[in-house]
mmCIF entry with sequence, helices, sheets and N, C-alpha, C, O atoms, coordinates in Angstrom:
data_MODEL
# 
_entry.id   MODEL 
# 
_entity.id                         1 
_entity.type                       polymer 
_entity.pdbx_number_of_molecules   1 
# 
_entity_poly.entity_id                      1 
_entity_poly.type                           'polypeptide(L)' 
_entity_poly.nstd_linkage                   no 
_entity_poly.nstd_monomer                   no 
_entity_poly.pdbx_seq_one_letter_code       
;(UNK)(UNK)(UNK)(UNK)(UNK)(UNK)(UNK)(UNK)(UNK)(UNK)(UNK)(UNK)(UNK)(UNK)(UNK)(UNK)
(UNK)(UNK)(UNK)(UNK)(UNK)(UNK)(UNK)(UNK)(UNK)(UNK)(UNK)(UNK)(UNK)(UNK)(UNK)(UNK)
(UNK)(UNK)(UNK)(UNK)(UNK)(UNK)(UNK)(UNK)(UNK)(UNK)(UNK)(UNK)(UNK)(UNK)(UNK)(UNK)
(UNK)(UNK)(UNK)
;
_entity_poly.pdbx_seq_one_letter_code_can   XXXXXXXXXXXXXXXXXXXXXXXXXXXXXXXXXXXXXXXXXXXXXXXXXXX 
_entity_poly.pdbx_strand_id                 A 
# 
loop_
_entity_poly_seq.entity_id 
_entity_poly_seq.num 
_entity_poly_seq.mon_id 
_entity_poly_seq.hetero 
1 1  UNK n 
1 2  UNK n 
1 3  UNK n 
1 4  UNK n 
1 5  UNK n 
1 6  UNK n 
1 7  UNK n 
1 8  UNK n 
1 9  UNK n 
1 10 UNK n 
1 11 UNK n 
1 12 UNK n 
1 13 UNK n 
1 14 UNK n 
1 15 UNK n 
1 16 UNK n 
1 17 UNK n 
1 18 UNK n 
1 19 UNK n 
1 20 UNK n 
1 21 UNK n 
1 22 UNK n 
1 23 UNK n 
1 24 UNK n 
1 25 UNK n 
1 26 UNK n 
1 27 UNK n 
1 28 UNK n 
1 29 UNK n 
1 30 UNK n 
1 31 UNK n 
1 32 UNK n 
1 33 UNK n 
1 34 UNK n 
1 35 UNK n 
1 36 UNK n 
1 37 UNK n 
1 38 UNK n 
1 39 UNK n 
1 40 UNK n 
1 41 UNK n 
1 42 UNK n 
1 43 UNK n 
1 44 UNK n 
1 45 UNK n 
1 46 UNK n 
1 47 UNK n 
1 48 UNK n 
1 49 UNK n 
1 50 UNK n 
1 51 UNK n 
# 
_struct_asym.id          A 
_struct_asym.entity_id   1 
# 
_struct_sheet.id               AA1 
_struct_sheet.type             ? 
_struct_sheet.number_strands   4 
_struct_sheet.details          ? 
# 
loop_
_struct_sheet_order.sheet_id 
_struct_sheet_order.range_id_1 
_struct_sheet_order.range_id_2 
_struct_sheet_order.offset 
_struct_sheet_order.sense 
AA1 1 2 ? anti-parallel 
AA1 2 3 ? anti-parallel 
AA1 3 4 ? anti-parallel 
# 
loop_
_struct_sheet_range.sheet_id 
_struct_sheet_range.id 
_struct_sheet_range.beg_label_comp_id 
_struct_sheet_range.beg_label_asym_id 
_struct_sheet_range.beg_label_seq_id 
_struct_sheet_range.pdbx_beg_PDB_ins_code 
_struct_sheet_range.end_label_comp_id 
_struct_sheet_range.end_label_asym_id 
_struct_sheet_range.end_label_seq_id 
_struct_sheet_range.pdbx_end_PDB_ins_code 
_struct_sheet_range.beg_auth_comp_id 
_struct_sheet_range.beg_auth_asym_id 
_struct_sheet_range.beg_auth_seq_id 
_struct_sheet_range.end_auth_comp_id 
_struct_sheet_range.end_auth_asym_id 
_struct_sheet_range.end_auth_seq_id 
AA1 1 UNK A 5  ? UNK A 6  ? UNK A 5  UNK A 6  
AA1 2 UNK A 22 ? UNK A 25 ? UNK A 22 UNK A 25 
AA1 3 UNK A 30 ? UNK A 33 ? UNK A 30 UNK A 33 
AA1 4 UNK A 39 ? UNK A 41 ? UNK A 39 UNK A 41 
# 
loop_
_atom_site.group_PDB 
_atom_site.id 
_atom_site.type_symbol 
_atom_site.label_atom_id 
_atom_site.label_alt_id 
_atom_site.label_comp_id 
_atom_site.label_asym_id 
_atom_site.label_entity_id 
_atom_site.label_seq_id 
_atom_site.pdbx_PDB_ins_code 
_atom_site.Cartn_x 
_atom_site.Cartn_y 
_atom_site.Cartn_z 
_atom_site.occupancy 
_atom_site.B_iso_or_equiv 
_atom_site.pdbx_formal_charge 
_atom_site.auth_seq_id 
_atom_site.auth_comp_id 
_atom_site.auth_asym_id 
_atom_site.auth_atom_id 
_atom_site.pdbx_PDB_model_num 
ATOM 1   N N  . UNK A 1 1  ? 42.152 128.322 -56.713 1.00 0.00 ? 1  UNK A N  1 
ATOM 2   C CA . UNK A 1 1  ? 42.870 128.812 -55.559 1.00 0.00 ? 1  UNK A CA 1 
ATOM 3   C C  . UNK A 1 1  ? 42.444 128.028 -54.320 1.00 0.00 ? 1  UNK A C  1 
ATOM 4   O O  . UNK A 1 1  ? 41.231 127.826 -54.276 1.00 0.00 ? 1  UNK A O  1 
ATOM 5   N N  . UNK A 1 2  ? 43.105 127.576 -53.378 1.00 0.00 ? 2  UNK A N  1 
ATOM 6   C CA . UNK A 1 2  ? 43.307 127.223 -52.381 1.00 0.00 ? 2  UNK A CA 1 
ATOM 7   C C  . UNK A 1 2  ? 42.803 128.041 -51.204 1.00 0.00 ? 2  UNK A C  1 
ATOM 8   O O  . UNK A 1 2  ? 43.383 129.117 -51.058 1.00 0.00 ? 2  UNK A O  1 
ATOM 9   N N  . UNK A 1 3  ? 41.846 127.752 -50.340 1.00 0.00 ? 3  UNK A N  1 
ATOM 10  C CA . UNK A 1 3  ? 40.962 128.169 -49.119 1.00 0.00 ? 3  UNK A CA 1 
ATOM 11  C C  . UNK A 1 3  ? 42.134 127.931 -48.270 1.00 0.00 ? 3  UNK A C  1 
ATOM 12  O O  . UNK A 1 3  ? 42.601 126.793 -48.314 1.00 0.00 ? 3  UNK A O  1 
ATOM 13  N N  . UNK A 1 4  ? 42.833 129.000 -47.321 1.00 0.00 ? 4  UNK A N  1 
ATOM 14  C CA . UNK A 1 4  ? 43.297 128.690 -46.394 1.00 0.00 ? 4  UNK A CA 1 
ATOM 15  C C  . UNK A 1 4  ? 42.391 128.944 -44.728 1.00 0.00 ? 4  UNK A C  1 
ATOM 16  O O  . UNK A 1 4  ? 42.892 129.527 -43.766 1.00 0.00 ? 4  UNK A O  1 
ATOM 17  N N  . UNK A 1 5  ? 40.918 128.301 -44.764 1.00 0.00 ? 5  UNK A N  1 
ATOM 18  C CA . UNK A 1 5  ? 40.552 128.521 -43.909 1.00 0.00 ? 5  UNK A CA 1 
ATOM 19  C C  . UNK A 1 5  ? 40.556 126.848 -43.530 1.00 0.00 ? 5  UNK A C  1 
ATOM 20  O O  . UNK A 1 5  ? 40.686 125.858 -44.250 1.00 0.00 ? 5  UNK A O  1 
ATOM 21  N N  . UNK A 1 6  ? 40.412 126.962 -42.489 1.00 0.00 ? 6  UNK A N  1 
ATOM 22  C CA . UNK A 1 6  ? 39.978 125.560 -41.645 1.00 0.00 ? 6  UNK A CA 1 
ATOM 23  C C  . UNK A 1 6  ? 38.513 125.499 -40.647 1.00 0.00 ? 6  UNK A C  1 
ATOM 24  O O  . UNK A 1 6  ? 38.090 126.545 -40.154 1.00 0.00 ? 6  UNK A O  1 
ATOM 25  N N  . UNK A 1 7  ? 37.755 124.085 -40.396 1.00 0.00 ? 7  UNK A N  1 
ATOM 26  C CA . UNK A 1 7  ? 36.981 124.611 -39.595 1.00 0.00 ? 7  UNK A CA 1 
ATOM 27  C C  . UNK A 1 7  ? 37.145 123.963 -38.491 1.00 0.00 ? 7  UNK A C  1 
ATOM 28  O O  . UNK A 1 7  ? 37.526 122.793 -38.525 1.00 0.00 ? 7  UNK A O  1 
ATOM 29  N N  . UNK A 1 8  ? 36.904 124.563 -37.395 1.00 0.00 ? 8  UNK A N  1 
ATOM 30  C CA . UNK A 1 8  ? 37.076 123.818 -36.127 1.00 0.00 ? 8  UNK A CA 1 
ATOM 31  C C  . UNK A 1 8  ? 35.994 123.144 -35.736 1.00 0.00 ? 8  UNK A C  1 
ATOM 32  O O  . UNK A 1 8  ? 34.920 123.554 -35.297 1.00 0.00 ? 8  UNK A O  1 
ATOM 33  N N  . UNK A 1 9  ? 36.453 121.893 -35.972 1.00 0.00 ? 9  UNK A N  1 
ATOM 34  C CA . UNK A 1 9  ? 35.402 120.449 -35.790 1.00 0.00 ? 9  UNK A CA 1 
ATOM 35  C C  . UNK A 1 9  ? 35.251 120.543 -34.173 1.00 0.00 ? 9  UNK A C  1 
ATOM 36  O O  . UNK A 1 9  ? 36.114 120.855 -33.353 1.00 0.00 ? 9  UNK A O  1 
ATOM 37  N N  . UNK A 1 10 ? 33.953 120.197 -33.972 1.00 0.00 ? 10 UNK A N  1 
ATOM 38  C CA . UNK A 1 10 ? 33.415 120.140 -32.481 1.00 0.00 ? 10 UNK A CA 1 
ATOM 39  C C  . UNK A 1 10 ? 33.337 121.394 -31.556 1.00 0.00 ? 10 UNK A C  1 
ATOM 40  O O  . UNK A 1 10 ? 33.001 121.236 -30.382 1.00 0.00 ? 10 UNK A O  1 
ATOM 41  N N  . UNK A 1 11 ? 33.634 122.628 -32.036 1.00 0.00 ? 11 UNK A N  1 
ATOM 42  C CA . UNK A 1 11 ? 33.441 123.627 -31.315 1.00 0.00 ? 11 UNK A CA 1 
ATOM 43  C C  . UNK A 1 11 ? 32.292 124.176 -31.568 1.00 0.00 ? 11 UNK A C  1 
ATOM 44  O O  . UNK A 1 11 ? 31.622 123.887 -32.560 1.00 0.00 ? 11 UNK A O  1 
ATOM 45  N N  . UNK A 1 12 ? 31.869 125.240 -30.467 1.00 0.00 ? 12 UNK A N  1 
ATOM 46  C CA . UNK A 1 12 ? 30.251 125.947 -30.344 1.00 0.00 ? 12 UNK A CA 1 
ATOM 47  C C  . UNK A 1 12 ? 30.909 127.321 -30.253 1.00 0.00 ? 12 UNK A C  1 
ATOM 48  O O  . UNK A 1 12 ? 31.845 127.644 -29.522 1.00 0.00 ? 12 UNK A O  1 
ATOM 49  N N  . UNK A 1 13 ? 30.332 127.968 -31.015 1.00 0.00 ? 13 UNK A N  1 
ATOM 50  C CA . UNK A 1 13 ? 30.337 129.374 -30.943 1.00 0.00 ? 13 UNK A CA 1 
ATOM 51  C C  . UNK A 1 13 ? 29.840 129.935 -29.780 1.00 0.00 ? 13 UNK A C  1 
ATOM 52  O O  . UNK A 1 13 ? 28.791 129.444 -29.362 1.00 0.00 ? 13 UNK A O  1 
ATOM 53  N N  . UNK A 1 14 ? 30.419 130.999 -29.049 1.00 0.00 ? 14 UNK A N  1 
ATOM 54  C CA . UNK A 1 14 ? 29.765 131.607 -27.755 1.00 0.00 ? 14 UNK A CA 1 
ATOM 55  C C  . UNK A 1 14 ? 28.719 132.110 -28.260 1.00 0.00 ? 14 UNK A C  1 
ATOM 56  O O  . UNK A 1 14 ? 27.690 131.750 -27.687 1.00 0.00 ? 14 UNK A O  1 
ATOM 57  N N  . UNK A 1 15 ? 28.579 132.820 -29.133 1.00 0.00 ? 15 UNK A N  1 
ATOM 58  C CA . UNK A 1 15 ? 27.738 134.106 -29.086 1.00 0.00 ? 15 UNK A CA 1 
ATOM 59  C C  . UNK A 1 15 ? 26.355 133.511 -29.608 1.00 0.00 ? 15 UNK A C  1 
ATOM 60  O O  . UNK A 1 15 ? 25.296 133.794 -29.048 1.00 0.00 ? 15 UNK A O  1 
ATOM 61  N N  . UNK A 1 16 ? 26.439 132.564 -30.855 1.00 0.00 ? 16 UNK A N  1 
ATOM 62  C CA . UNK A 1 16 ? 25.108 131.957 -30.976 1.00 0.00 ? 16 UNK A CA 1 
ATOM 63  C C  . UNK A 1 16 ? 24.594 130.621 -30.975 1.00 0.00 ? 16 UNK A C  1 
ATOM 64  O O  . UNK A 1 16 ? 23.481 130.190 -31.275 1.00 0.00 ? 16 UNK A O  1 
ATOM 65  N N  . UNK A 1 17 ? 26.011 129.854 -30.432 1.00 0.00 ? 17 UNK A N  1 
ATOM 66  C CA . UNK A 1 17 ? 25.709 128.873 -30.167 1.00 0.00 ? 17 UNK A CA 1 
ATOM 67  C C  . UNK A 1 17 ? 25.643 127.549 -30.774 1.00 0.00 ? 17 UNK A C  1 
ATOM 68  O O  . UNK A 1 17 ? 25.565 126.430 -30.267 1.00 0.00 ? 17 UNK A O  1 
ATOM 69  N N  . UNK A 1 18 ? 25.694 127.962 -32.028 1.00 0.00 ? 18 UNK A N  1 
ATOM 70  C CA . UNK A 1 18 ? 26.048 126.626 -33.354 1.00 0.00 ? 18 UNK A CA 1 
ATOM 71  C C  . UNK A 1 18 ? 27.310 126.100 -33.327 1.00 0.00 ? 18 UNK A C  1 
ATOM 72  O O  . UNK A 1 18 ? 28.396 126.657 -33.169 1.00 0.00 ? 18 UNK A O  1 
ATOM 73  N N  . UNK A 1 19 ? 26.849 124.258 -33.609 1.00 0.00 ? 19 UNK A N  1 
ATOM 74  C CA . UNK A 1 19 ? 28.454 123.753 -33.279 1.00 0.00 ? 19 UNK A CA 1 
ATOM 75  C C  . UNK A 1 19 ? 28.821 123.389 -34.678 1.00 0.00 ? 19 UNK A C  1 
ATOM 76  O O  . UNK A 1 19 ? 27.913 123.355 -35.509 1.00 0.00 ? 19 UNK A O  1 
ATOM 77  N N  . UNK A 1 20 ? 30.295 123.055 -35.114 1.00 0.00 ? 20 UNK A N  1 
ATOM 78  C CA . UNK A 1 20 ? 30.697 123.780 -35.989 1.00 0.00 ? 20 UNK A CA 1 
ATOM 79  C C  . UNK A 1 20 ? 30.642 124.404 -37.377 1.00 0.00 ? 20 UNK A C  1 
ATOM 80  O O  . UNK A 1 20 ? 30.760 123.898 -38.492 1.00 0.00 ? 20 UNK A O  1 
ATOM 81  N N  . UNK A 1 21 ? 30.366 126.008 -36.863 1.00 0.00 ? 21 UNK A N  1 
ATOM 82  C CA . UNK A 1 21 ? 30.775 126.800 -37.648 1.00 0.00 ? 21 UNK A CA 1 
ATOM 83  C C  . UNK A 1 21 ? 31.667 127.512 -38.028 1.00 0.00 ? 21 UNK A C  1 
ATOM 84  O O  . UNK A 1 21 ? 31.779 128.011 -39.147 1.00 0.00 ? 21 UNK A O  1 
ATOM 85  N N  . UNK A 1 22 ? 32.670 127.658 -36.746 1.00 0.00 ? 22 UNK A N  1 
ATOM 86  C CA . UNK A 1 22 ? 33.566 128.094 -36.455 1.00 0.00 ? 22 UNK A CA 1 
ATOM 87  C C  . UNK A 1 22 ? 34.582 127.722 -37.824 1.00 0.00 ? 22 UNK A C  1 
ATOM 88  O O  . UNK A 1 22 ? 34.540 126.621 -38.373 1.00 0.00 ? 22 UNK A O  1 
ATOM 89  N N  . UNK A 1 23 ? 35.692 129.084 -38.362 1.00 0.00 ? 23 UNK A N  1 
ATOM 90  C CA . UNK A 1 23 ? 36.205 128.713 -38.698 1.00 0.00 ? 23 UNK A CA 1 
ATOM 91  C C  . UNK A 1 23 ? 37.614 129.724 -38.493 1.00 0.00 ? 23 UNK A C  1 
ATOM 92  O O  . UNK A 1 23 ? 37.557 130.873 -38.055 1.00 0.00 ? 23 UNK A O  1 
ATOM 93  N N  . UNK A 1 24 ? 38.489 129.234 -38.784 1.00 0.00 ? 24 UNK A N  1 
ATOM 94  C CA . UNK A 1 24 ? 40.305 129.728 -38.559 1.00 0.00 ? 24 UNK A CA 1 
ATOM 95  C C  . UNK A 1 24 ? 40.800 129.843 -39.539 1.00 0.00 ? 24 UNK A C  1 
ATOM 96  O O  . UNK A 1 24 ? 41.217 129.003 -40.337 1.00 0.00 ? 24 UNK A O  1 
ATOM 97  N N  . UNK A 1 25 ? 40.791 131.100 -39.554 1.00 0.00 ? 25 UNK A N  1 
ATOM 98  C CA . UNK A 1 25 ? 41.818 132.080 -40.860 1.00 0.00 ? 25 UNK A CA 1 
ATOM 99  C C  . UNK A 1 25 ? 43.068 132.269 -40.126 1.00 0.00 ? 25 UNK A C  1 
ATOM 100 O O  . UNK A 1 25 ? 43.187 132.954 -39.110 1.00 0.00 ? 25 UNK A O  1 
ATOM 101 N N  . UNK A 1 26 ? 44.284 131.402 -40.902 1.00 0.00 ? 26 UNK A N  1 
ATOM 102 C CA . UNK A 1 26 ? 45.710 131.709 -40.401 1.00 0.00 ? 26 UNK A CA 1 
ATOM 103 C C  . UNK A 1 26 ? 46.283 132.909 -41.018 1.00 0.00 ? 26 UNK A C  1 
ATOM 104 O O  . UNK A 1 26 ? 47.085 133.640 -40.436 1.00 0.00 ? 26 UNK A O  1 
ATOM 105 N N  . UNK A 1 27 ? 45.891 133.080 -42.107 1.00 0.00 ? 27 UNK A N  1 
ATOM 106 C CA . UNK A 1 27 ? 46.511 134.144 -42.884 1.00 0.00 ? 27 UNK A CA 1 
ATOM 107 C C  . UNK A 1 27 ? 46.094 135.804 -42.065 1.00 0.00 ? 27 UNK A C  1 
ATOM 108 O O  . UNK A 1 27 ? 46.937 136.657 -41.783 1.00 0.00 ? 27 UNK A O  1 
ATOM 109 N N  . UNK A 1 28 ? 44.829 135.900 -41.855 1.00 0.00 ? 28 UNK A N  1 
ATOM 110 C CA . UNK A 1 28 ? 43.889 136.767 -41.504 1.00 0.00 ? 28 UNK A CA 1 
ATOM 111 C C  . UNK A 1 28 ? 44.483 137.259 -39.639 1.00 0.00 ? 28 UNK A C  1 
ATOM 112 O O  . UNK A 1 28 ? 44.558 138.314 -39.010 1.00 0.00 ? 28 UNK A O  1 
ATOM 113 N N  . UNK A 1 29 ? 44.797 135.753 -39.350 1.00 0.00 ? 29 UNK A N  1 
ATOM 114 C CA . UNK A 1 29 ? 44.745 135.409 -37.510 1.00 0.00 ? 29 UNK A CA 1 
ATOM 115 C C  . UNK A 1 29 ? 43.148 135.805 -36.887 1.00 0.00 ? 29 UNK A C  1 
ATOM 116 O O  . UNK A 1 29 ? 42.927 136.384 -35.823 1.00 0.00 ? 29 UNK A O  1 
ATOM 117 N N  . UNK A 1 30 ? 42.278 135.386 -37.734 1.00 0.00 ? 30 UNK A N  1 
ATOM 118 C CA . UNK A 1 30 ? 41.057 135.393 -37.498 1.00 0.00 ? 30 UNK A CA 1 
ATOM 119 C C  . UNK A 1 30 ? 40.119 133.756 -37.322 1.00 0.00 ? 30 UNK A C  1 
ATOM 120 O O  . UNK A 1 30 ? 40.123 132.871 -38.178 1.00 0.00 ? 30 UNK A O  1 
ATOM 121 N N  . UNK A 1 31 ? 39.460 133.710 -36.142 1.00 0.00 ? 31 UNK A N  1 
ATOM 122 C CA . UNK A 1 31 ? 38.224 133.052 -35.822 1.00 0.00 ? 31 UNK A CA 1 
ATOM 123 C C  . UNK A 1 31 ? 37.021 133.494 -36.013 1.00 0.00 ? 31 UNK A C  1 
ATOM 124 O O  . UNK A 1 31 ? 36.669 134.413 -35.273 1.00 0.00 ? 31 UNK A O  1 
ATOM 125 N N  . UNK A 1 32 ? 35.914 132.921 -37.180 1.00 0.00 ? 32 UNK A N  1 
ATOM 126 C CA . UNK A 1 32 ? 34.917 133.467 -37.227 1.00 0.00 ? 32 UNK A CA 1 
ATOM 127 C C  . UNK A 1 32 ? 33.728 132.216 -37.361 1.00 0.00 ? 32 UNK A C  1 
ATOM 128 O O  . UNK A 1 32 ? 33.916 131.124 -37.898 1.00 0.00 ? 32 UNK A O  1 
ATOM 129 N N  . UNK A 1 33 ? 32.543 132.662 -36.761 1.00 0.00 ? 33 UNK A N  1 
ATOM 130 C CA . UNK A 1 33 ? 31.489 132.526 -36.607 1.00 0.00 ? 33 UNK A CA 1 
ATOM 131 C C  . UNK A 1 33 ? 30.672 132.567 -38.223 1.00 0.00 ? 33 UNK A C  1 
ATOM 132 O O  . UNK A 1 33 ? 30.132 133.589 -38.645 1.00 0.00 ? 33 UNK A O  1 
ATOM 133 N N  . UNK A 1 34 ? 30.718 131.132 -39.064 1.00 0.00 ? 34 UNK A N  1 
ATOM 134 C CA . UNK A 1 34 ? 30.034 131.427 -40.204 1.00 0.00 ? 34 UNK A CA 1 
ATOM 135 C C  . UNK A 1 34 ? 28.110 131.261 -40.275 1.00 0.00 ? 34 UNK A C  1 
ATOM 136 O O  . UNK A 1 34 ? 27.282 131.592 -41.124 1.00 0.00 ? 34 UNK A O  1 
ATOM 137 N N  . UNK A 1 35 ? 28.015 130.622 -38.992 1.00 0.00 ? 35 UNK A N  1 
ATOM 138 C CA . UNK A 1 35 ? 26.050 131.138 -38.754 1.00 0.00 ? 35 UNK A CA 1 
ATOM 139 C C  . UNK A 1 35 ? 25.925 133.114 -38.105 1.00 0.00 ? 35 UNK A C  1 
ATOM 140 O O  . UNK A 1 35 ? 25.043 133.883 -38.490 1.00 0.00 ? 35 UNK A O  1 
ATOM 141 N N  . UNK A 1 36 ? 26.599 133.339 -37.505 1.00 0.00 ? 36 UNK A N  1 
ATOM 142 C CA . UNK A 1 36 ? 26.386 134.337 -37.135 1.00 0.00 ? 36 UNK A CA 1 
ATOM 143 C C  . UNK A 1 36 ? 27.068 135.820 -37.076 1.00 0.00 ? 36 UNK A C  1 
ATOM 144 O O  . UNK A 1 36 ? 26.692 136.879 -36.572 1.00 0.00 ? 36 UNK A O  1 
ATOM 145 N N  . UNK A 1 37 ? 28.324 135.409 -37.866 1.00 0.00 ? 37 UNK A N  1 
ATOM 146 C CA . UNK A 1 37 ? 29.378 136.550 -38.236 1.00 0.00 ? 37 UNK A CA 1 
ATOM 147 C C  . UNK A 1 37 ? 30.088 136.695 -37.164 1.00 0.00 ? 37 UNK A C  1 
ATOM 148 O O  . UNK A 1 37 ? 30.751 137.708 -37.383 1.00 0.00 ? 37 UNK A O  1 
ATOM 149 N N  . UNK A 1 38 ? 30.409 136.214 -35.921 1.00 0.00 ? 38 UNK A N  1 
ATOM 150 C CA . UNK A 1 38 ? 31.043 137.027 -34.933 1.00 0.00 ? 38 UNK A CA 1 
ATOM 151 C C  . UNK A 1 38 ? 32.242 136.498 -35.149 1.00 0.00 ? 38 UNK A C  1 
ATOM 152 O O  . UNK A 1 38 ? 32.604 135.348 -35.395 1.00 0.00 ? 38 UNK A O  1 
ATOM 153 N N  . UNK A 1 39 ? 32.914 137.702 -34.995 1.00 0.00 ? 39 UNK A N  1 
ATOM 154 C CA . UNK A 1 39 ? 34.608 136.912 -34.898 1.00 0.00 ? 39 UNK A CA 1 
ATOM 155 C C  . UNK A 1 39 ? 35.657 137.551 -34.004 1.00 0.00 ? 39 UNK A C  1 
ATOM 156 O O  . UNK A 1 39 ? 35.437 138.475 -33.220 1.00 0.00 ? 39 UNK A O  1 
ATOM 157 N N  . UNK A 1 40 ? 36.971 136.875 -34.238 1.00 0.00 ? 40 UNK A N  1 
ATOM 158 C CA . UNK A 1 40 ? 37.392 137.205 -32.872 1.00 0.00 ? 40 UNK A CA 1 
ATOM 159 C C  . UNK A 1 40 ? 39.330 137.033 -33.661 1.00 0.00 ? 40 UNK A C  1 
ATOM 160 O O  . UNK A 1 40 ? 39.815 136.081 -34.272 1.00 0.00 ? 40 UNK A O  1 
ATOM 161 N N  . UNK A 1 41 ? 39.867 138.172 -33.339 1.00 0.00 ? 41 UNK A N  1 
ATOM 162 C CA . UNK A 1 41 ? 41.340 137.810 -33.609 1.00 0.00 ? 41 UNK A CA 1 
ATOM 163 C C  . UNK A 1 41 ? 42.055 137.308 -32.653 1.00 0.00 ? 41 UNK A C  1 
ATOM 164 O O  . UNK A 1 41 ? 41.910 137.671 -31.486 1.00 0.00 ? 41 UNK A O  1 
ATOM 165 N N  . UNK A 1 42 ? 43.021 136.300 -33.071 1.00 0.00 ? 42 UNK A N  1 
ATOM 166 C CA . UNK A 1 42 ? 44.008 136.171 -32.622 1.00 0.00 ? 42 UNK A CA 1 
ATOM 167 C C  . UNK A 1 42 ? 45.313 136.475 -32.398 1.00 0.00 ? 42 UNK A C  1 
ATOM 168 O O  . UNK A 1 42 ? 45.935 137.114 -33.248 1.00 0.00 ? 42 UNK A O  1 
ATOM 169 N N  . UNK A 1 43 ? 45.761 136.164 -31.516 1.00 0.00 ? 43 UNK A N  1 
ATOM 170 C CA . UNK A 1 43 ? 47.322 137.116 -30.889 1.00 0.00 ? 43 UNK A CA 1 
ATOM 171 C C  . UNK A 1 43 ? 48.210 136.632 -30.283 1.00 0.00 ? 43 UNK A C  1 
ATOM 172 O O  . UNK A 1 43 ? 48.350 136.336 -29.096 1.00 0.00 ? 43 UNK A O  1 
ATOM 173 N N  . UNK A 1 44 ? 49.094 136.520 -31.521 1.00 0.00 ? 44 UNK A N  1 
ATOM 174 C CA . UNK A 1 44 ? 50.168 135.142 -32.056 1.00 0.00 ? 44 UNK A CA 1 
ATOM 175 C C  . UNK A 1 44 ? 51.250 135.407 -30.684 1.00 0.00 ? 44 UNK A C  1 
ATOM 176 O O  . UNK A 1 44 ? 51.945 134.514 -30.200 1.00 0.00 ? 44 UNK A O  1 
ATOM 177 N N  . UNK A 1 45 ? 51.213 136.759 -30.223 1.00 0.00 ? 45 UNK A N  1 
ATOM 178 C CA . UNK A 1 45 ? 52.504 137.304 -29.352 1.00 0.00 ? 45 UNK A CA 1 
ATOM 179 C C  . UNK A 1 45 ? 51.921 137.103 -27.827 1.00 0.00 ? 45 UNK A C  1 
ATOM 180 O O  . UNK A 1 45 ? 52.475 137.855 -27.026 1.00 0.00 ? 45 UNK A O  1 
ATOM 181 N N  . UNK A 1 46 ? 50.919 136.244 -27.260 1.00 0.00 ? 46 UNK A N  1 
ATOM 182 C CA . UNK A 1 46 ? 50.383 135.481 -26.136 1.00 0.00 ? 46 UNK A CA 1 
ATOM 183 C C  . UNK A 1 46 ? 50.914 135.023 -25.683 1.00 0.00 ? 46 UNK A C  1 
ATOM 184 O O  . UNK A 1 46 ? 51.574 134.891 -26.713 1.00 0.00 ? 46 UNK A O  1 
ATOM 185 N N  . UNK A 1 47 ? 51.420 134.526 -25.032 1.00 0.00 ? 47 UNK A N  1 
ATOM 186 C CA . UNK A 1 47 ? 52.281 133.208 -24.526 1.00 0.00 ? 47 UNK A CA 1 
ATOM 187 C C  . UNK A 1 47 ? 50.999 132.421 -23.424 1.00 0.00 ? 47 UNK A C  1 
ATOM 188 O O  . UNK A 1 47 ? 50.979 131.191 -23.408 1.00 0.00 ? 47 UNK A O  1 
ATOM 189 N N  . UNK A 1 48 ? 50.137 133.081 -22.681 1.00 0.00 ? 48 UNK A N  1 
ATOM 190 C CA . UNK A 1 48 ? 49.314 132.323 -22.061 1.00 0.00 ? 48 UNK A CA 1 
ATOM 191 C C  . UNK A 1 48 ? 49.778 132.814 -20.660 1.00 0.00 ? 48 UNK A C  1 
ATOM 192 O O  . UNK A 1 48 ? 49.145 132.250 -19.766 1.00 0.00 ? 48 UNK A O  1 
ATOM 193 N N  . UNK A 1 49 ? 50.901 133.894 -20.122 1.00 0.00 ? 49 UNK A N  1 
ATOM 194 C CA . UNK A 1 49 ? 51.278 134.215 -19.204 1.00 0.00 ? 49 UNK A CA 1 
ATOM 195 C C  . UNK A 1 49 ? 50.674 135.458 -18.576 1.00 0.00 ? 49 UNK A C  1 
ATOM 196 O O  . UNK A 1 49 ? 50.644 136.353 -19.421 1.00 0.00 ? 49 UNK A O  1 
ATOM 197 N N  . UNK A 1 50 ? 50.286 135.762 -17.652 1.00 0.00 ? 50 UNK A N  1 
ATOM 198 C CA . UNK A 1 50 ? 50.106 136.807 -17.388 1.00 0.00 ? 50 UNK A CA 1 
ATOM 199 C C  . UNK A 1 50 ? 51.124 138.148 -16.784 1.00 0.00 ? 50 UNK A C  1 
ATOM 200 O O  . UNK A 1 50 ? 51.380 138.145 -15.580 1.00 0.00 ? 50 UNK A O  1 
ATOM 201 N N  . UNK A 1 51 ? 51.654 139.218 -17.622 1.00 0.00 ? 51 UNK A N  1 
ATOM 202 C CA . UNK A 1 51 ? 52.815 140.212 -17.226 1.00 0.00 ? 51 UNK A CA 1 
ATOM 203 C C  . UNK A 1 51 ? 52.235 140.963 -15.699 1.00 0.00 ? 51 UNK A C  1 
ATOM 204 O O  . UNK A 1 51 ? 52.927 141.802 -15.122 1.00 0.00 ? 51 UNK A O  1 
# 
């Protein structure tokens, strides 16, 4: 089976600081922290605008 995770090359985790661990679950819409567990969803319905 096929990993649909990716990792994000060159990024640092906020919370502990390791660069990359980070990884992006599309399926999930999850960013997670694989040294330190933290993660963070994403929210596809953003536009980047503020209402």
């Amino acid at each position: 089976m096929t990993e649909l995770a990716y990792i994000l090359d060159g990024l640092r985790c906020a919370a502990c600081g390791a660069v990359n661990t980070l990884w992006l679950d599309l399926i999930c819409g999850l960013v997670e922290c694989r040294e330190c567990g933290q993660g963070a969803f994403l929210d596809p319905d953003h536009d980047g605008e503020d209402v």
